[in-house]
C-alpha positions as CSV (number, residue, x, y, z in Angstrom):
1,X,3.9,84.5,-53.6
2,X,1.4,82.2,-52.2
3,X,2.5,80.1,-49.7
4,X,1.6,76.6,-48.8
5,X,0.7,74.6,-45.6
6,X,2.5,71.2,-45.1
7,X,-0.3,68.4,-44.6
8,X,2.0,67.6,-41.2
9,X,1.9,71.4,-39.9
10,X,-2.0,71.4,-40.8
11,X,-2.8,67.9,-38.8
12,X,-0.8,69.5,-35.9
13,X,-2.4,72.8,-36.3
14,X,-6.1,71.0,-35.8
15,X,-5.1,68.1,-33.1
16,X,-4.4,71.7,-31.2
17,X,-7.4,73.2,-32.1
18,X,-9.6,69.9,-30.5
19,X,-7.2,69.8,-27.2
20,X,-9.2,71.6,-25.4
21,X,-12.6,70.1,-26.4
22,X,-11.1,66.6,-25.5
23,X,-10.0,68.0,-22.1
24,X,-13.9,69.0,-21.8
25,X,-15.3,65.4,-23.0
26,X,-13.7,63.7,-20.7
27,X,-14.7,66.2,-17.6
28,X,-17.9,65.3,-18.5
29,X,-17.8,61.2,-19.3
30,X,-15.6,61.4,-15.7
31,X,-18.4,63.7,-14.0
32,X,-21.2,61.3,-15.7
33,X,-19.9,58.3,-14.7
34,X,-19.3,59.9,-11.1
35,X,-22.9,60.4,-10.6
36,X,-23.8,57.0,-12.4
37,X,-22.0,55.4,-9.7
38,X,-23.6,57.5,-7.0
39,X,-27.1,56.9,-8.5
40,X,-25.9,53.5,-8.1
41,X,-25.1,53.5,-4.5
42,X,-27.9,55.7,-3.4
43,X,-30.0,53.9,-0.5
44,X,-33.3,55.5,-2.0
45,X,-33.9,54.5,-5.5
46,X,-36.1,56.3,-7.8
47,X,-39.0,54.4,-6.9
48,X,-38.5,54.7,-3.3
49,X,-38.4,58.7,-3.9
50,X,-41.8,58.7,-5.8
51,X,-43.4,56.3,-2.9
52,X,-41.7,58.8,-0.7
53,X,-43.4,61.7,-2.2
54,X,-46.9,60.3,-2.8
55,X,-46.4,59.4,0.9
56,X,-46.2,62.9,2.0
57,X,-49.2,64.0,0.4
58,X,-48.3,65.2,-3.1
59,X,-50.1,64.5,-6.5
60,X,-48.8,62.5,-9.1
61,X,-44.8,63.2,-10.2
62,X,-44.3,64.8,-13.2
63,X,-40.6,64.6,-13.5
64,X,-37.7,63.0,-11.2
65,X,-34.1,63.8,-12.1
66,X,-31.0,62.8,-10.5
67,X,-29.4,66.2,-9.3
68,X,-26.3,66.6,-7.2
69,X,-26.9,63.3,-4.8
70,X,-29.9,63.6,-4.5
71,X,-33.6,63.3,-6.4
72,X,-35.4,65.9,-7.6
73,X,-38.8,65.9,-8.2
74,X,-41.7,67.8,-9.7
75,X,-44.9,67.3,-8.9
76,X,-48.1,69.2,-7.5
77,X,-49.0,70.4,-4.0
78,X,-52.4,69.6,-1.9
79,X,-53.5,72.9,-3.7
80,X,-52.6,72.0,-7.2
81,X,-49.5,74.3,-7.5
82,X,-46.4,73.0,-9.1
83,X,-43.5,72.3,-6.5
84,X,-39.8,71.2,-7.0
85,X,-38.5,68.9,-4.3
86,X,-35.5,66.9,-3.2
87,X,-35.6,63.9,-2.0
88,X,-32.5,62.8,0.3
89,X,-30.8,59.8,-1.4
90,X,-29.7,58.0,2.0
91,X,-32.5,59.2,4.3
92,X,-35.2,59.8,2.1
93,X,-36.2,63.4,3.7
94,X,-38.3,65.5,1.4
95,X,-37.2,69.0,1.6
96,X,-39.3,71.7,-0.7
97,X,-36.9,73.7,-3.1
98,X,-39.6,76.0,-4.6
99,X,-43.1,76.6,-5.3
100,X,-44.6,77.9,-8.7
C-alpha cells in the first residue's frame, strides 16, 4: 500500500527544513549591516587609510578591505615584497599583519 503525503504535512515538512537557513540569513544581513554601520562611523575612511599607507612608505595598494573595525590593506614593501596591513579606523596606526 503506497501511502500519500498531504500537500499541508509537505509545506510544513519544508518551512522546517529552511528554519535553520533563515536563522543563518539573517545572522549574516544583522552582522553586515553591523559593520556597514561601523564602516560608517569609522574616523579614517578608505581614502584616509590609502593616504595613510602611501604615507608610511609603501608602494601602490593593491587591495583594501574592511575587516573586523578596521582596514586592511595589501600592498608592497620598500623592497617589493607583498605585505598585509591594518590600518586603525579611529587612529589611523598602521600595524603590519604579515609579510609574503
Amino acid at each position: 500500500m503506497t501511502r500519500l503525503v498531504r500537500p499541508a504535512a509537505a509545506l510544513a515538512l519544508a518551512l522546517a527544513a529552511t528554519l535553520p537557513l533563515a536563522a543563518h540569513a539573517a545572522d549574516r544581513d544583522t552582522r553586515r549591516a553591523e559593520e556597514t554601520r561601523a564602516v560608517a562611523a569609522a574616523k579614517v575612511d578608505a581614502t584616509a587609510a590609502i593616504a595613510a599607507v602611501r604615507a608610511a612608505g609603501y608602494g601602490p595598494v593593491i587591495e583594501l578591505e574592511w575587516e573586523r573595525g578596521r582596514w586592511e590593506v595589501k600592498t608592497t614593501n620598500a623592497e617589493g615584497r607583498r605585505v598585509d596591513l591594518h590600518v586603525d579606523a579611529t587612529s589611523g596606526a598602521i600595524t603590519t599583519r604579515r609579510s609574503r
